[in-house]
C-alpha positions as CSV (number, residue, x, y, z in Angstrom):
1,X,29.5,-13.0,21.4
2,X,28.1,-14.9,24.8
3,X,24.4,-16.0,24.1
4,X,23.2,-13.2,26.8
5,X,24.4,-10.8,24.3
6,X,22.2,-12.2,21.7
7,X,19.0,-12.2,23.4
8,X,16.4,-9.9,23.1
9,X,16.7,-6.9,25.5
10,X,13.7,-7.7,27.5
11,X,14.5,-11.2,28.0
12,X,18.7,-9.8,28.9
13,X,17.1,-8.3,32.1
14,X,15.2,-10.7,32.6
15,X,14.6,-12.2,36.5
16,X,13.1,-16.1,35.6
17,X,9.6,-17.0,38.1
18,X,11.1,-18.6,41.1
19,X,8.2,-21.4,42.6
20,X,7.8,-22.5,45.6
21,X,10.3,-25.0,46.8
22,X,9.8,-28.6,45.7
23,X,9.4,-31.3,48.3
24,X,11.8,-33.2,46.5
25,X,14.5,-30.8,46.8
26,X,14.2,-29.8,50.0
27,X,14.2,-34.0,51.3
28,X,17.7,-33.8,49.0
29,X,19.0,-30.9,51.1
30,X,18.2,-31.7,54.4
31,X,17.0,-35.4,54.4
32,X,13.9,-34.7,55.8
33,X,11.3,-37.5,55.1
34,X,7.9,-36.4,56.6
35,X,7.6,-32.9,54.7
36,X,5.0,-30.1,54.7
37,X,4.3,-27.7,51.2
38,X,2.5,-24.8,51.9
39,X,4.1,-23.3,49.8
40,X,2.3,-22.9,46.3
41,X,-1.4,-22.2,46.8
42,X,-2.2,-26.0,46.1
43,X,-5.6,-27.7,47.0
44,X,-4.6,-30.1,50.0
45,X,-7.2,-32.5,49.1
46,X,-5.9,-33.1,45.7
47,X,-7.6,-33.5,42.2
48,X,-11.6,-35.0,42.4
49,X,-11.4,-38.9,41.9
50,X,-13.8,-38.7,38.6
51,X,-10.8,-36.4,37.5
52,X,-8.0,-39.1,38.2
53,X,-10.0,-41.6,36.9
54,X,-10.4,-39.7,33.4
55,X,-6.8,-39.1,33.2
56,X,-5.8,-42.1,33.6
57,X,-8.4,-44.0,31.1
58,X,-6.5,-41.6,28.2
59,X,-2.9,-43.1,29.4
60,X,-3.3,-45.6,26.8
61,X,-3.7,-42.8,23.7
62,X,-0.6,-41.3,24.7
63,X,1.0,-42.1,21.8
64,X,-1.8,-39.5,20.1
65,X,-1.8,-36.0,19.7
66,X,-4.3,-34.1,22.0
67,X,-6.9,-32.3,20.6
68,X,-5.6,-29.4,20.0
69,X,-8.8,-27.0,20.0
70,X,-9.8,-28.6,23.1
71,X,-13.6,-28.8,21.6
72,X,-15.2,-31.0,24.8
73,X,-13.4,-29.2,27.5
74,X,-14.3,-26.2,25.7
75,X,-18.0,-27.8,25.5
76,X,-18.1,-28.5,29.0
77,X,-16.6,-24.9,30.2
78,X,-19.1,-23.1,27.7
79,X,-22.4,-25.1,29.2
80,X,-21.1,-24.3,32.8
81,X,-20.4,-21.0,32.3
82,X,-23.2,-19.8,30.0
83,X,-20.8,-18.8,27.0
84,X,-20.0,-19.9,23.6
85,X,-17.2,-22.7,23.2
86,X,-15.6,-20.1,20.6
87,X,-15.4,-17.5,23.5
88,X,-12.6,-19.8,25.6
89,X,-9.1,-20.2,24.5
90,X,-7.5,-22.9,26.6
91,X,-3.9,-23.0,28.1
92,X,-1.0,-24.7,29.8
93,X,-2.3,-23.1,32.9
94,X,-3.7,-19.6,32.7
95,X,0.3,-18.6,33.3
96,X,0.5,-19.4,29.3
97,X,-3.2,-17.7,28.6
98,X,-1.1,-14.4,29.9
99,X,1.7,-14.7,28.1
100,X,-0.6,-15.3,24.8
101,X,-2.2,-12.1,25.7
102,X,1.4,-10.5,26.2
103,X,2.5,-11.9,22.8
104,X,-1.0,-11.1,20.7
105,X,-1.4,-7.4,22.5
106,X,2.3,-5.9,23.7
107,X,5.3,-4.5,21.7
108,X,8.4,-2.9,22.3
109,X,6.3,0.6,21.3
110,X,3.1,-0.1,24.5
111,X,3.3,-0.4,27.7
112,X,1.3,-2.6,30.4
113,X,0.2,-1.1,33.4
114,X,-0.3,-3.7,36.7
115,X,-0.6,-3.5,40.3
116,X,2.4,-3.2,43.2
117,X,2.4,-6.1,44.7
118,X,0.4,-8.0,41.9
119,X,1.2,-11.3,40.3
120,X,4.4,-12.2,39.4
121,X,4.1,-13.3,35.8
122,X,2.6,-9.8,34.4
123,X,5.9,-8.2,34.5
124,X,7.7,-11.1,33.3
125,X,5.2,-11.7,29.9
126,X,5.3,-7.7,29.6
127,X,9.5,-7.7,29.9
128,X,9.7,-10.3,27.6
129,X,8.2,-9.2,24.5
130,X,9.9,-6.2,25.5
131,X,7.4,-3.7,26.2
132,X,7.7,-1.3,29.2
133,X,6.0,-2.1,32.6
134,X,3.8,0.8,34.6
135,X,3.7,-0.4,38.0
136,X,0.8,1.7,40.1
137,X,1.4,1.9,43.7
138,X,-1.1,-0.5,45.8
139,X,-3.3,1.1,48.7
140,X,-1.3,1.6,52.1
141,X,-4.8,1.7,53.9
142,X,-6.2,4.7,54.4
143,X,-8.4,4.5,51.1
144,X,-8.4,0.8,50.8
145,X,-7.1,-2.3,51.5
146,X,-3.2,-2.0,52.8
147,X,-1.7,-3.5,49.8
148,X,-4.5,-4.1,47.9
149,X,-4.6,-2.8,43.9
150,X,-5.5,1.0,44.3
151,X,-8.1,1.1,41.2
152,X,-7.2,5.2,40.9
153,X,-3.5,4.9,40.6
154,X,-4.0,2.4,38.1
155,X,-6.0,4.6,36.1
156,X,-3.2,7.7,36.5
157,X,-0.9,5.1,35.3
158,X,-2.7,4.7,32.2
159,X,-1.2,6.4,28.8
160,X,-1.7,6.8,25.3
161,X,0.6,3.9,24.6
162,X,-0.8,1.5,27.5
163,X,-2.5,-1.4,25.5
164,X,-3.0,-4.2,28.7
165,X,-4.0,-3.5,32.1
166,X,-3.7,-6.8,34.2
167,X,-6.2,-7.2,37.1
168,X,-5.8,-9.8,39.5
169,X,-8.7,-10.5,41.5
170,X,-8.2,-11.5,44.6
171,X,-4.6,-11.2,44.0
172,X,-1.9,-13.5,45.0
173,X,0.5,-13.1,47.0
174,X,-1.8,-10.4,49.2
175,X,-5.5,-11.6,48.9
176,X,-6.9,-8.8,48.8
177,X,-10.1,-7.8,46.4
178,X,-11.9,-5.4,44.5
179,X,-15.8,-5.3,44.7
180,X,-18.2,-5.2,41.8
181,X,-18.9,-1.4,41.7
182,X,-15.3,-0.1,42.3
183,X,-14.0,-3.0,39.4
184,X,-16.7,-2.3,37.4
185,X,-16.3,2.0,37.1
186,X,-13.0,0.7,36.3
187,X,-13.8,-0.8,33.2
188,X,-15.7,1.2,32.3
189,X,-13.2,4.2,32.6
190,X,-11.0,2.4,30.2
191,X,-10.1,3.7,26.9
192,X,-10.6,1.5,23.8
193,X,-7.6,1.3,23.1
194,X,-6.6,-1.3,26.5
195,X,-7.1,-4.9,26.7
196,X,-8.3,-5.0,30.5
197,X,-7.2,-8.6,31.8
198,X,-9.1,-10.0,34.7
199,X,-7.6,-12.8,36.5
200,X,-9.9,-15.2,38.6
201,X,-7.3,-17.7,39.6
202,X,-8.6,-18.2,42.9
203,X,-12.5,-17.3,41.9
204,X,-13.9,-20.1,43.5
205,X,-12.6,-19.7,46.9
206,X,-14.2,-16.3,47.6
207,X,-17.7,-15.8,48.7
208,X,-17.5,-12.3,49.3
209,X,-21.4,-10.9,48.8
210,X,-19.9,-7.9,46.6
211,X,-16.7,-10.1,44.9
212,X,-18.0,-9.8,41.0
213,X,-18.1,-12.1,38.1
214,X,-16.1,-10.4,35.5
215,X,-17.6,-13.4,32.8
216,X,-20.9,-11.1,33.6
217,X,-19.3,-8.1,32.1
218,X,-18.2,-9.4,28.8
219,X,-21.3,-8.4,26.5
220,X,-20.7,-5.2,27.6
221,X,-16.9,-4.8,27.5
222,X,-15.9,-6.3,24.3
223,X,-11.5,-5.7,24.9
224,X,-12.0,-7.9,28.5
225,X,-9.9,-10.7,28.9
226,X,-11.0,-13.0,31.7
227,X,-8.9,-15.9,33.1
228,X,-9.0,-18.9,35.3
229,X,-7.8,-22.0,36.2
230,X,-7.9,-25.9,37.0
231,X,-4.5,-25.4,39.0
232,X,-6.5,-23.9,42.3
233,X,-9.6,-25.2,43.5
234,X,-10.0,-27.9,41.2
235,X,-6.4,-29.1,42.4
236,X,-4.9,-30.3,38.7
237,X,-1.6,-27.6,39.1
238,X,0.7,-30.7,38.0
239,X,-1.3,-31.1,34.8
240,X,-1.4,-27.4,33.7
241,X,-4.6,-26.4,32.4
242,X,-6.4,-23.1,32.7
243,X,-8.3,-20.8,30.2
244,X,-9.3,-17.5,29.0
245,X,-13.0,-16.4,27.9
246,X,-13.5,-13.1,26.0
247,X,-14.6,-12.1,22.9
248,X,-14.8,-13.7,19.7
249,X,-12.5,-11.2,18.6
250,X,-9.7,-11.5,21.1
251,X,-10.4,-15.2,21.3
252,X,-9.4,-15.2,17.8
253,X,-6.3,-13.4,18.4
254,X,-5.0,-15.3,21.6
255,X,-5.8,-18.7,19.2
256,X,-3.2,-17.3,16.2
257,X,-0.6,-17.1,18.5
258,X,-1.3,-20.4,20.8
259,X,1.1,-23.0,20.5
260,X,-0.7,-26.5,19.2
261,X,-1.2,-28.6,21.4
262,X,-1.0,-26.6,24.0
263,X,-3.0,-28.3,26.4
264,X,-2.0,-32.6,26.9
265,X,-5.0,-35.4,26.8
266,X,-4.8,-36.3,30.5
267,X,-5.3,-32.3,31.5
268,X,-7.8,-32.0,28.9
269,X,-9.8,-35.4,30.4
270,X,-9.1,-34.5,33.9
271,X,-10.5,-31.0,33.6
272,X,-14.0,-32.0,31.9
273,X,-14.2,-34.8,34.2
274,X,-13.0,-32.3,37.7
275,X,-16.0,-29.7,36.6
276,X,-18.4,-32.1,37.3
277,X,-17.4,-33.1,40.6
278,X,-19.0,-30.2,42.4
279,X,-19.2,-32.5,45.6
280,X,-15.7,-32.2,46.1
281,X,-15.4,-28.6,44.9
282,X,-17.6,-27.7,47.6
283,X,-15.5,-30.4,50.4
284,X,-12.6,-28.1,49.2
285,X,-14.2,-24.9,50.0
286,X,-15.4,-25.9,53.3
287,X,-12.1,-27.1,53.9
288,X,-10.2,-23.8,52.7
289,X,-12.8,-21.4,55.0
290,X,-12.3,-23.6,57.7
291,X,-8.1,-23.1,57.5
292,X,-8.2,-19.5,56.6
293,X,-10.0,-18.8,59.6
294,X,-8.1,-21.0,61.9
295,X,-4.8,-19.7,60.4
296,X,-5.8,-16.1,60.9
297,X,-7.3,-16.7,64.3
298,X,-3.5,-18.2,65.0
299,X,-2.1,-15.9,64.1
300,X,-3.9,-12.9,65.7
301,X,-3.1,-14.6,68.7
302,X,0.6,-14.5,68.4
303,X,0.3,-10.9,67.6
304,X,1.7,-11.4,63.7
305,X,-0.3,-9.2,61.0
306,X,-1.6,-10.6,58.3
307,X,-3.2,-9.5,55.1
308,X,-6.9,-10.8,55.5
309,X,-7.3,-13.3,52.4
310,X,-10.3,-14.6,50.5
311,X,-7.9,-16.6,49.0
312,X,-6.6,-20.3,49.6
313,X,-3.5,-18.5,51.4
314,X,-2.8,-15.9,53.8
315,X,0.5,-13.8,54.2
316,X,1.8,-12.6,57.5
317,X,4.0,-10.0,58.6
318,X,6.9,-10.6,60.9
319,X,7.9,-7.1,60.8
320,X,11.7,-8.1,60.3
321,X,13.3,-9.6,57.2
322,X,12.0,-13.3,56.8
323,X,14.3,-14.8,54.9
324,X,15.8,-16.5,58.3
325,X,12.6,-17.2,59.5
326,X,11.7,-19.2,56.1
327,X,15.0,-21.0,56.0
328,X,14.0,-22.3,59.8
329,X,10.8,-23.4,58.6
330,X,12.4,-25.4,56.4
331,X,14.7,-27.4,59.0
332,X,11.4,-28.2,60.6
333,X,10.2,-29.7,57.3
334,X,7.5,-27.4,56.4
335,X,7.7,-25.0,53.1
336,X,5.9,-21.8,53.0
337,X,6.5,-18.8,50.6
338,X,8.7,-16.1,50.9
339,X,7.9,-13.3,48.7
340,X,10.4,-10.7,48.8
341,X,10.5,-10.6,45.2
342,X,6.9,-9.0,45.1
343,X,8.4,-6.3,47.5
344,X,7.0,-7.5,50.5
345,X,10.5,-8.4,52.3
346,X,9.0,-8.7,55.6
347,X,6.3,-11.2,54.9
348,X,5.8,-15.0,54.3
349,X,3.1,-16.5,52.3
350,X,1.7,-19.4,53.7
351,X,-0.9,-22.2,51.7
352,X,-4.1,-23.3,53.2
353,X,-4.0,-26.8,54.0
354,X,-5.6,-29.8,55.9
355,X,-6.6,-29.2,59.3
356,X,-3.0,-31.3,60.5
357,X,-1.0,-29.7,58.1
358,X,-2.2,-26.3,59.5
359,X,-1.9,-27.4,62.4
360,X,2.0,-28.6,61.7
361,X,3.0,-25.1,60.4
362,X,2.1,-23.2,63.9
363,X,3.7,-25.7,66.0
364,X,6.5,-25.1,63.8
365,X,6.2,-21.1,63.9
366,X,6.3,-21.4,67.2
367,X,9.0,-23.0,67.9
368,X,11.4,-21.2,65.5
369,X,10.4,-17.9,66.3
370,X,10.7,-18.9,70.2
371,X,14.5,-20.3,69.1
């Protein structure tokens, strides 16, 4: 038999998570040398320098095992947060907190219900144990934001058998959000039978005045699963850490199924050490607020929709297929996102970045849409 034939059925059908093209390979391809990625939602500013500096005191203990239960991390995340340390499971990147969600909550026999247009990784955890996918329709903006998560076709989407309901929020690729009231009657709508997942990736960009704090809501919805990450603002993506905090219960559960060692010393170091830099946390947000409006005001101007973000990333509308449009960006040496695989054909996802790299990518627009 050929080794597809001996896979699982879910992971058979299974389309892998394409990233965003590396530098690397795109210098091998076209022998570019002076290269823009804005491609993957990365801080532009890089990790805080107390980070670097923890990760690289630890380089010397390599030859140790990390820690696996994480306890100071853990520690640190718990006094900043205002939860217990036993609340936070800890992950290669909240990408692997999902999938121990997936693997602790979903079957062949449930069924996880997500957004259109919602992040990539929920139908690949829920295909993968092999458990059937209920995709609700996103808002096409006459109730809500145009391809936003449309809270009441999520809840018609619900059945007896649904067991996870993944929430991103703001969601990537669109950047849209849901407020605290609407996201809240949502919860609270829920049967007990759903695991409601929450995920905060991008929760420290937005200052929205009515963008909630799901960790507020966990006393009082004991099956919600909230997640974040080091990968975003805290700009540690190439050391994979992020975490989940919920109840002791589901904390429990997520931790039978976590791999040891999950989480490696230098992400562990570089993560306590990054949550007390809240100097250049704030640098980065200034910096992101400043590029999300100058991107949107660019693009306004050229007459290109865009999904209005609170994100670290904007996506635009060319109102053609962009798959020529990306591939011209890349022969001027700049890498954006196209995201035709999360049914959005027409649009490009493009990072927040320094003021020149911004800058860099709408000279570049211009002149390939103008060729």
């Amino acid at each position: 038999m050929k080794p597809i034939e001996l896979a699982v059925p879910g992971v058979q059908g299974l389309t892998p998570y394409i990233p965003g093209k590396p530098i690397g390979e795109l210098e091998r391809e076209l022998g570019l040398s002076h290269i823009v990625k804005l491609a993957s939602n990365e801080n532009p500013l890089g990790p805080s320098p107390l980070a670097l500096s923890a990760a690289a005191r630890v380089l010397p203990e390599l030859h140790l095992y990390p820690d696996g239960g994480g306890f100071e991390l853990k520690a640190a995340l718990a006094r900043k947060l205002g939860v217990n340390a036993e609340q936070i499971t800890l992950g290669n990147g909240s990408n692997d907190v999902l999938e121990l969600v997936a693997r602790a909550f979903l079957s062949p026999e449930v069924s996880a219900v997500f957004s259109e247009h919602a992040f990539a990784v929920y139908p690949i955890v829920t295909q993968a144990v092999g458990a059937k996918a209920s995709i609700a329709s996103a808002h096409d903006g006459s109730t809500g934001p145009q391809f936003g998560h449309n809270l009441k076709a999520m809840t018609n989407a619900l059945g007896r058998d649904t067991r996870v309901v993944f929430i991103a929020n703001p969601n990537n690729p669109t950047g849209t959000y849901l407020g605290k009231t609407e996201l809240h009657a949502f919860l609270a709508r829920l049967p007990d039978h759903v695991i409601a997942v929450v995920d905060e990736a991008y929760f420290e960009y937005v200052s929205e005045p009515d963008y909630p704090d799901a960790l507020s809501w966990l006393p009082e919805f004991p099956n919600l699963v909230v997640t974040r990450t080091f990968s975003k603002a805290y700009g540690l993506a190439g050391l994979r850490v992020g975490y989940a905090v919920t109840s002791l219960d589901i904390a429990d559960l997520l931790n039978r199924v976590r791999q040891p060692f999950n989480v490696n010393t230098p992400a562990l170091e570089a993560a306590r050490a990054a949550l007390q830099d809240e100097d250049h946390l704030a640098k980065t947000i200034r910096l992101n607020d400043a590029g999300l409006a100058m991107l949107s005001g660019e693009l306004a101007s050229r007459n290109l929709k865009f999904i209005p973000s609170v994100g670290n990333f904007i996506t635009f509308d060319l109102g053609k297929p962009a798959g020529q449009l990306y591939e011209a960006l890349l022969s001027e040496g700049v890498i954006v996102r196209p995201i035709a695989n999360y049914g959005l054909l027409n649009h490009l996802r493009v990072t927040v970045g320094t003021e020149e790299e911004n800058r860099i990518f709408v000279a570049a627009l211009d002149r390939v849409r103008s060729a």
